[in-house]
N, C-alpha and C positions, 0 to 999 in steps of 0.2 A: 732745615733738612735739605733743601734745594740746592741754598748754596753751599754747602759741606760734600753733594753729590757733584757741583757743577765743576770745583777745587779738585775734588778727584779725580774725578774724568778729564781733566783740564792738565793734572798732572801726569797722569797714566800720557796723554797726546805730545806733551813736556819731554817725558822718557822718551817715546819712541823717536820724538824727532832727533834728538840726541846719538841714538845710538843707530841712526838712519840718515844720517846728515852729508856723508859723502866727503868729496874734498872740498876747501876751499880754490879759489881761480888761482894762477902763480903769474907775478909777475917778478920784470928784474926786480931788485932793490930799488933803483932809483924811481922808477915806475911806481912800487909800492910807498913809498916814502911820500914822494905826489898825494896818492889819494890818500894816504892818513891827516895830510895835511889839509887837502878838502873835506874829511870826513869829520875833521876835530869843531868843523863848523857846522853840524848835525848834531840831534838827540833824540831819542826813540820815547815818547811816552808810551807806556805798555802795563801790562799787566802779564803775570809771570806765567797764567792757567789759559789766556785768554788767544781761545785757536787761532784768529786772524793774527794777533801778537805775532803766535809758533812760525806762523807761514813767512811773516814778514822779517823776521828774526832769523829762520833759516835762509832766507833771501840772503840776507845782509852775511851769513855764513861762508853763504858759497861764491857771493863777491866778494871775499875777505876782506870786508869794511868792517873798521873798531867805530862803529858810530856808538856814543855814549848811550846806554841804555837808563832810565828814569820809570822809576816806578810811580804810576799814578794809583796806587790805592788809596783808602781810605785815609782823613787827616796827615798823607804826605805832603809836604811842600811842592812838591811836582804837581801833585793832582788841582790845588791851590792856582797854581805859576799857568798849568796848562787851560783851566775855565778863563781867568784875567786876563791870558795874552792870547791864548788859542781863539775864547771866543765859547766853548763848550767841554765838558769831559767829555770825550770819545776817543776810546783806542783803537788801533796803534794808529797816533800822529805822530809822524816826523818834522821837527823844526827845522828850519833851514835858513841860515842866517848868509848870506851873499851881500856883498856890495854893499853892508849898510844896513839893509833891509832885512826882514823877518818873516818868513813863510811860511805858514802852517798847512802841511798835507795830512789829509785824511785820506782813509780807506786802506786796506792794503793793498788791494790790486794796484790803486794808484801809486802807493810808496817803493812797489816793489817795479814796477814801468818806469819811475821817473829814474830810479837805482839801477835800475839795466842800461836805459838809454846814459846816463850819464856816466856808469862807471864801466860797463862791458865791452 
């Protein structure tokens, strides 16, 4: 019953961000093409109900960043990928593959400061 309430309510916050999202940032083409380019080296482990996800997702909105989105529910291979390499399940972590290396951020507030500082 909980979680069937929590789905709901999680979905109902889902709509509203959606239809409360605003615009995304503009830049030129070539500007934009840059960060798709940095961005293809990201991935959102999330959950689709789960509010810190919403926040961190509309972040990523309104920096018009295509960072690949990865569902960690139950028995997905994400969820699997992200305990092994992450280290723990917890959403929203963003992966960040740079230089080689592989960086797992937690929190949203932290995903959505490191996504400001790096791409605003």
């Amino acid at each position: 019953m909980i979680k069937l309430l929590r789905n709901l309510l999680g979905g109902i916050i889902a709509l509203a961000d959606v239809l409360t999202r605003g615009t995304k940032q503009k830049r030129s083409p070539e500007q934009q093409q840059a960060v798709n380019i940095e961005a293809n080296q990201m991935a959102l482990y999330q959950f689709f109900a789960c509010p810190f996800c919403i926040k961190t997702r509309r972040a990523m909105y309104k920096l018009n960043l295509p960072i690949e989105k990865r569902s960690a529910s139950e028995g997905s291979q994400y969820r699997t990928e992200l305990e092994q390499q992450g280290g723990k399940v917890k959403v929203p972590c963003l992966r960040i593959e740079q230089d080689g290396k592989v960086q797992w951020l937690y929190e949203s507030s932290e995903i959505i400061q490191y996504l400001q500082k790096r791409f605003a």
